[in-house]
C-alpha positions in Angstrom: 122.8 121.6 110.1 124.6 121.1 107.2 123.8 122.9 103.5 125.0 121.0 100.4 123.7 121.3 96.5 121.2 118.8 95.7 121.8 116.0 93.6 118.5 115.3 92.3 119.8 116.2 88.5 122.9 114.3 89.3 120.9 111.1 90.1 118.7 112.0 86.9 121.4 112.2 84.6 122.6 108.6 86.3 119.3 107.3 85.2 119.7 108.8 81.9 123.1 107.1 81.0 121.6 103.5 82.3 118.8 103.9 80.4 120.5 104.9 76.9 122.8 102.2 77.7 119.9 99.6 78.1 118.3 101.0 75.2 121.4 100.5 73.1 121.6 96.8 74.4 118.1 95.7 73.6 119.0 96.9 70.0 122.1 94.6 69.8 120.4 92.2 71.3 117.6 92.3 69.0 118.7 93.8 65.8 118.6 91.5 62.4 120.9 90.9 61.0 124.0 92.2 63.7 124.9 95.7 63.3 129.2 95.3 64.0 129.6 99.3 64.4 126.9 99.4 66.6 128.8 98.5 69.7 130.5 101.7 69.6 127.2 103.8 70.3 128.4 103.3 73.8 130.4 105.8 73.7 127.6 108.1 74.2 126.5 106.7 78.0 130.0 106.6 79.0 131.2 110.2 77.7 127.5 111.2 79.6 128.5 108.7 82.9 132.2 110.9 82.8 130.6 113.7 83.1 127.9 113.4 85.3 130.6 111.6 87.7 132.4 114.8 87.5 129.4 116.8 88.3 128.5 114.7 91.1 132.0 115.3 92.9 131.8 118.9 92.1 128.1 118.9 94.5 129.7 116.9 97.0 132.4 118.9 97.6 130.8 122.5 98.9 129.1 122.5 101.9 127.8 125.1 104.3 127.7 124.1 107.9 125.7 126.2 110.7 127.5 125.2 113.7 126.3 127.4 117.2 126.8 131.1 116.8 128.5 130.7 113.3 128.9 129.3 109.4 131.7 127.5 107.9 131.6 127.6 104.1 133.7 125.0 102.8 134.9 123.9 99.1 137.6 122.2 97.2 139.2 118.6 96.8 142.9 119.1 96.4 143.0 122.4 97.4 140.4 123.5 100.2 139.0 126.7 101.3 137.2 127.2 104.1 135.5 130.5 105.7 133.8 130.9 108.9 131.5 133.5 109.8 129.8 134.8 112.8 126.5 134.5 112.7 125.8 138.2 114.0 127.7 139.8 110.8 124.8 137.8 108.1 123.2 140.9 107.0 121.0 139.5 103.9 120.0 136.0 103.3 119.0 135.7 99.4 116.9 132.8 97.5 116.8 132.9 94.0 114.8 129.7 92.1 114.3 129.2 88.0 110.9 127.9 87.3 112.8 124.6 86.4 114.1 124.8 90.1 110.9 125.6 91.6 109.2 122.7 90.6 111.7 120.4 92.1 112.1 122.1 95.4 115.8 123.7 94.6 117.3 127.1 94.7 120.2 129.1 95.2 121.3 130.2 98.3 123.5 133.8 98.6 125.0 135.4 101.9 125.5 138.7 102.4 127.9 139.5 105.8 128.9 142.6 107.1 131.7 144.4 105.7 132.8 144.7 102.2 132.5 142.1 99.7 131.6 139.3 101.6 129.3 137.1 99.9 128.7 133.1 100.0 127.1 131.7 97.5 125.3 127.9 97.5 123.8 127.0 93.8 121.6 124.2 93.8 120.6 123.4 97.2 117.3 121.5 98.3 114.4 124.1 100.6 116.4 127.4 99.9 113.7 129.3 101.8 113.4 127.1 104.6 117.5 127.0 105.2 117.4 130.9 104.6 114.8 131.5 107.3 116.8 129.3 109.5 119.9 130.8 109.0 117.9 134.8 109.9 116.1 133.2 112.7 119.5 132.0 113.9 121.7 135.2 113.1 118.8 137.3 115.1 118.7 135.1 117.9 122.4 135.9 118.4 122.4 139.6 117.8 119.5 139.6 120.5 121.6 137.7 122.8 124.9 139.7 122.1 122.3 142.6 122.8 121.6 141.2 126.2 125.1 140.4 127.1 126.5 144.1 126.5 127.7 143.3 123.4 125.3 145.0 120.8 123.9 148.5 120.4 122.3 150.2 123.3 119.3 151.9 124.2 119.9 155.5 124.1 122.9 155.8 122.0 
């Protein structure tokens, strides 16, 4: 399973920029008599397209993969980081969702690990809750089979 922030603003801010841009043309197209200046209004969609191109690589380049018994957080173009966690040592799986994200199905994802300050954090991405139950289900599973295997806490101790 792989975790990455949702582009559904990026895609709407895509839309946005063609839009204005048709806009602008129909009014070129159609304006009496021709408007000379008016061709530089286009500077607006393609200062918008920059930006929302920027934006969209930003998204595309975190990513939280749940591979087995463990997570591999990775983010960067250039210059990468990567961290990989054991499953067993995710302590606290956190959701936090703005109204504006609740009503388009997006949240932020934050994991807590054992020891220290060990926190990942995932703005943006799409079903937070249902990634963060998976993630708990998954992180118990594997602390009840360490358990089994002689690995975990015993009874009696």
């Amino acid at each position: 399973m792989v975790l990455r922030p949702s582009l559904k603003f990026v895609k709407l801010s895509y839309v946005l920029c063609l839009l204005l841009a048709v806009a602008l043309g129909v009014y070129l197209l159609t304006a009496h008599p021709p408007v000379d200046h008016a061709v530089y209004g286009f500077i607006l969609p393609g200062i918008l397209l920059f930006f929302t191109l920027i934006r969209h690589v930003q998204r595309r380049l975190v990513k939280l993969t749940i591979m087995g018994d463990r997570l591999r957080y990775e983010a960067g173009l250039f210059s990468k980081s990567t961290r990989t966690i054991e499953l067993v040592k995710v302590q606290d799986v956190r959701v936090d969702q703005t109204l504006g994200q609740r009503m388009v199905g997006i949240g932020n994802l934050s994991l807590e690990t054992a020891g220290g300050t060990s926190r990942i954090e995932l703005d943006g991405i799409d079903a937070p809750q249902a990634a963060a139950d998976h993630i708990l289900e998954l992180a118990r599973s594997q602390r009840s089979t360490g358990a089994d295997l002689g690995h975990g806490p015993t009874q009696g101790q």
